[in-house]
C-alpha positions as CSV (number, residue, x, y, z in Angstrom):
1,X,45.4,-2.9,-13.0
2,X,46.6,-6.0,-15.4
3,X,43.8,-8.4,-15.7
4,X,45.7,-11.2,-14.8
5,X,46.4,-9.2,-10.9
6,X,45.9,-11.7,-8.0
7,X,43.4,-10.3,-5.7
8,X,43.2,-13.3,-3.4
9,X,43.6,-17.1,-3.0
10,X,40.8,-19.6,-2.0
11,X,42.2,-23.3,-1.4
12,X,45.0,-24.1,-4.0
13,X,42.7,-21.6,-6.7
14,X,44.4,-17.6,-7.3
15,X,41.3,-15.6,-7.8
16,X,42.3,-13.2,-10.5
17,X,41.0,-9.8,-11.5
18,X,39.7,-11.3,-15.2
19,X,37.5,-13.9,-13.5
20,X,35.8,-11.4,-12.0
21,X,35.4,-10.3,-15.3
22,X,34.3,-13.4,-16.7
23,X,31.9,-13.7,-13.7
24,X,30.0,-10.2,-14.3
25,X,29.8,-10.8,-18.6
26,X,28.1,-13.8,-17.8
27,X,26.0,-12.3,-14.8
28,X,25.0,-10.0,-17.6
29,X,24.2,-12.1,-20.3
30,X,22.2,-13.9,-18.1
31,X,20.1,-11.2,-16.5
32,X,19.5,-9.2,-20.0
33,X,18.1,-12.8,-21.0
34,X,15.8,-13.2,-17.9
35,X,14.5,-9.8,-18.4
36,X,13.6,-10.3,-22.6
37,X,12.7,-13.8,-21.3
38,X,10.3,-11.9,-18.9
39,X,8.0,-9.7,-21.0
40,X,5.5,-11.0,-21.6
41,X,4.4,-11.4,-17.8
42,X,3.5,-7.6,-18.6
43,X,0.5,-9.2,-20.3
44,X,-0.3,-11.6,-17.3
45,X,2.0,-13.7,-15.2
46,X,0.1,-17.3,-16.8
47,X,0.7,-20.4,-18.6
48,X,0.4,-19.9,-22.7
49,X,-0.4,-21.7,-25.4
50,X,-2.1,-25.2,-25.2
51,X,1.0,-27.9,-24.5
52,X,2.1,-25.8,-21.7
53,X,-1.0,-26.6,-19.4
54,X,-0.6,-30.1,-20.4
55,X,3.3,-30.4,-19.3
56,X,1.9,-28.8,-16.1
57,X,-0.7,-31.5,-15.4
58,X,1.9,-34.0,-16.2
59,X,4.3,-32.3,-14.0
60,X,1.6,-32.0,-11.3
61,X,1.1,-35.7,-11.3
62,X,4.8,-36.9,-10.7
63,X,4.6,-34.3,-7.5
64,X,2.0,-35.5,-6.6
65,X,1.7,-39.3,-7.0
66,X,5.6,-40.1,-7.7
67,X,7.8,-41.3,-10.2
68,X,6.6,-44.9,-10.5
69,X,3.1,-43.9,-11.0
70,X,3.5,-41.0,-14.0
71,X,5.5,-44.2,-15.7
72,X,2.3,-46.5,-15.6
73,X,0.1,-43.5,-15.8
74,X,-2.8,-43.5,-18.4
75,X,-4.4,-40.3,-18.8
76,X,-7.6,-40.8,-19.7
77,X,-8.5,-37.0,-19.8
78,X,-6.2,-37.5,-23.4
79,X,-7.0,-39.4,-26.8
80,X,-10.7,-40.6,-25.9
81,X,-12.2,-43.2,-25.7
82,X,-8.5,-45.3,-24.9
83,X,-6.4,-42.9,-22.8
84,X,-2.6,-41.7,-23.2
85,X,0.3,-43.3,-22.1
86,X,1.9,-40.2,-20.6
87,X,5.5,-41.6,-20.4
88,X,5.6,-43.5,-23.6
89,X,4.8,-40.6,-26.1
90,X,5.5,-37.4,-24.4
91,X,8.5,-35.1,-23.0
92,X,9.2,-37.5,-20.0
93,X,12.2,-35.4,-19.3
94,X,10.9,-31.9,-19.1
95,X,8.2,-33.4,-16.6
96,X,10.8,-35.2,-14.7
97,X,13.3,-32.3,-14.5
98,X,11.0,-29.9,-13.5
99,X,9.2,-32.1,-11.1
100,X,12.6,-32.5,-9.3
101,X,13.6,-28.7,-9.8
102,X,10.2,-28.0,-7.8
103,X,10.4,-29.9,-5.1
104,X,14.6,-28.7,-4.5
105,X,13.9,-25.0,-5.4
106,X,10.3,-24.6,-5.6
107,X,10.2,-23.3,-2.0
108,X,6.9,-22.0,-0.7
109,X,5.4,-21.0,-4.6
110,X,2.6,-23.0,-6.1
111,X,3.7,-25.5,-9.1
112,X,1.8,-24.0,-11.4
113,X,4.3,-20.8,-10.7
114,X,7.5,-22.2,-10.9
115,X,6.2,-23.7,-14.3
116,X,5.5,-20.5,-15.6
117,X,9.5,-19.4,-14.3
118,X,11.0,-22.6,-15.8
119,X,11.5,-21.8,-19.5
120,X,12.7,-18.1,-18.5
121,X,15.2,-19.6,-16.3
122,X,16.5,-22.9,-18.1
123,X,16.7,-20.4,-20.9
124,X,18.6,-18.1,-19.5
125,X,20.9,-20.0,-17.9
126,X,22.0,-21.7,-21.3
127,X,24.0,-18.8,-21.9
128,X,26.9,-20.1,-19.1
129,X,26.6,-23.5,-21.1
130,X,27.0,-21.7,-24.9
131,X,30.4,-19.4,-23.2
132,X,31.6,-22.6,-22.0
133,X,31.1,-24.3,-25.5
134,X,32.4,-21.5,-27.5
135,X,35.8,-21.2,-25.0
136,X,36.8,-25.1,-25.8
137,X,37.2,-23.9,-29.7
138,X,38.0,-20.1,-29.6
139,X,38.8,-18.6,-26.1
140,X,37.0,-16.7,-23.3
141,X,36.9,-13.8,-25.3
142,X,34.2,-15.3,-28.3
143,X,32.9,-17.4,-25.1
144,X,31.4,-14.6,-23.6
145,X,30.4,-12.5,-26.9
146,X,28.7,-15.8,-27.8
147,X,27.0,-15.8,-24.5
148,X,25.9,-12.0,-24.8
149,X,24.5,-13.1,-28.6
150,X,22.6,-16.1,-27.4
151,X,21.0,-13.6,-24.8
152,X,19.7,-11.7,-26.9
153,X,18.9,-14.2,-30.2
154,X,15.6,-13.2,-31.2
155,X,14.8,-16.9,-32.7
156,X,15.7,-18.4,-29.2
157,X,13.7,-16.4,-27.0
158,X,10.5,-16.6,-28.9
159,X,10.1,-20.3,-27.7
160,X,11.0,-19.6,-24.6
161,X,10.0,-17.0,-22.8
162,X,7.8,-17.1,-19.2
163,X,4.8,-19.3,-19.4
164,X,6.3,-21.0,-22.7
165,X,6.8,-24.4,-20.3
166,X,7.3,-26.5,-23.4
167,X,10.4,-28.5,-24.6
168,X,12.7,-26.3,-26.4
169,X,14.6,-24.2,-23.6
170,X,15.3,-27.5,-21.4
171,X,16.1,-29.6,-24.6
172,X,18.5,-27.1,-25.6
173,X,20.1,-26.7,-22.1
174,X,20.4,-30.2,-21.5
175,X,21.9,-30.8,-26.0
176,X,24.2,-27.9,-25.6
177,X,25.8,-29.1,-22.0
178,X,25.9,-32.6,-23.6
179,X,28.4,-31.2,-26.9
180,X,30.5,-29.6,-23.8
181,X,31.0,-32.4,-22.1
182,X,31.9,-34.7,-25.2
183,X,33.9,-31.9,-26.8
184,X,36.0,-31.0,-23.6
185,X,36.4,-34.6,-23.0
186,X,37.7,-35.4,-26.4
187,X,40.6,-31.9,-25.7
188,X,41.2,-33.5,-22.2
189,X,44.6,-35.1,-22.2
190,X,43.6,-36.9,-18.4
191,X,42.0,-40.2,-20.2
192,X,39.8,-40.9,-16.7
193,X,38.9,-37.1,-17.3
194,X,38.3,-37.5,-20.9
195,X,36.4,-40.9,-20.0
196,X,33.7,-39.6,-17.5
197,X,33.0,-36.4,-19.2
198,X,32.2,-38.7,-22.4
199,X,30.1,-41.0,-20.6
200,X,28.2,-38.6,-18.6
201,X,27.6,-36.1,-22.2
202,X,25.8,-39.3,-23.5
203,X,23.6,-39.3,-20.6
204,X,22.7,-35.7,-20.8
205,X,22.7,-35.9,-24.4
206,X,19.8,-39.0,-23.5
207,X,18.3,-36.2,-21.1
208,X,18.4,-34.1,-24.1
209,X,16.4,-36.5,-26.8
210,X,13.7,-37.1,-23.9
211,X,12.9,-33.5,-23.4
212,X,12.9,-32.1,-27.3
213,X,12.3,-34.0,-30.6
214,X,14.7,-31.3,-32.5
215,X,17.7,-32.3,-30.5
216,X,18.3,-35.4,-33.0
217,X,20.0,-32.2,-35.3
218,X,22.6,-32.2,-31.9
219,X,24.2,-35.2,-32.7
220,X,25.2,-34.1,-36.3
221,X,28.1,-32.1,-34.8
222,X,29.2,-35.1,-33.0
223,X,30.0,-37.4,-36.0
């Protein structure tokens, strides 16, 4: 069977035998990276390292008291005898995002549980974004290899893996998403396209600076 065969039509769209394709390399990538992601619940299915557990109490406070108050929120459990400005000096994003993630998908779990899921997630679904990345400059092929590489990048799963609910995984999400958008919006030759796509990658790019210092190396390619 040619991989360009029809198999059926949805709308105005011809589904096509090599989307299917496309579909299950990426389904893949992204369940070999949940399951890396994923080992070290082996040890204990908990929060590690120290910033973690503070992200989570942060996190814990916008569920519970709301958006307005985690912005005028001092934490006086931080920086005796003067308290911490949560919101003026921390990952406001990560806190934000996941707040929001855990009240659309959180379901019946406990916060502290979808926490612990987050970076194993986020992680793993940055490997759609990289295929998507890599296809604008050298074609679905080197898309999806670069999505099966990404899954299994050694230096990239290390900081973040389950319980690692810090700011690399969702800062790298939200960077890589951002180059997409600007890089596919530059190549589109619909200028309202190309316009939205721009302006909306330098919102997620913003996204991407509030939830990870190291993203400020993102906007090198961009220049």
């Amino acid at each position: 069977m040619h991989s360009h065969t029809k198999l059926l039509t949805a709308g105005s769209f011809d589904v096509k035998l090599h989307h299917l394709l496309i579909i299950g390399v990426l389904v893949l990538a992204f369940s070999l990276s949940f399951l890396i992601r994923s080992q070290p619940a082996e040890y204990g299915y908990e929060l590690m390292e120290f910033d973690p557990f503070f992200n989570f109490r942060a996190t814990e406070y916008i569920v519970e008291n709301g958006f307005a108050e985690y912005f005028t929120w001092n934490d006086d459990k931080s920086w005796y005898p003067h308290g911490r400005n949560v919101s003026s000096n921390s990952q406001v994003m990560l806190h934000t995002t996941a707040a929001i993630s855990y009240q659309i998908f959180g379901g019946n779990s406990s916060l502290y549980d979808f926490t612990i899921l987050f970076p194993a997630v986020i992680g793993s679904l940055t490997v759609i974004v990289i295929f998507g990345l890599v296809r604008l400059f050298a074609g679905t092929t080197a898309g999806l290899f670069a999505s099966l590489l990404f899954a299994v990048s050694l230096p990239i799963i290390l900081r973040g893996t389950i319980g690692w609910f810090k700011s690399e995984p969702l800062g790298i999400f939200y960077a890589l998403f951002a180059l997409y958008l600007f890089f596919s919006g530059i190549r589109s030759k619909n200028k309202k396209i190309a316009f939205l796509k721009i302006i909306f990658g330098g919102i997620i790019m913003t996204f991407a600076m509030g939830s990870w210092g190291g993203i400020q190396f993102f906007i090198i390619p961009l220049g």
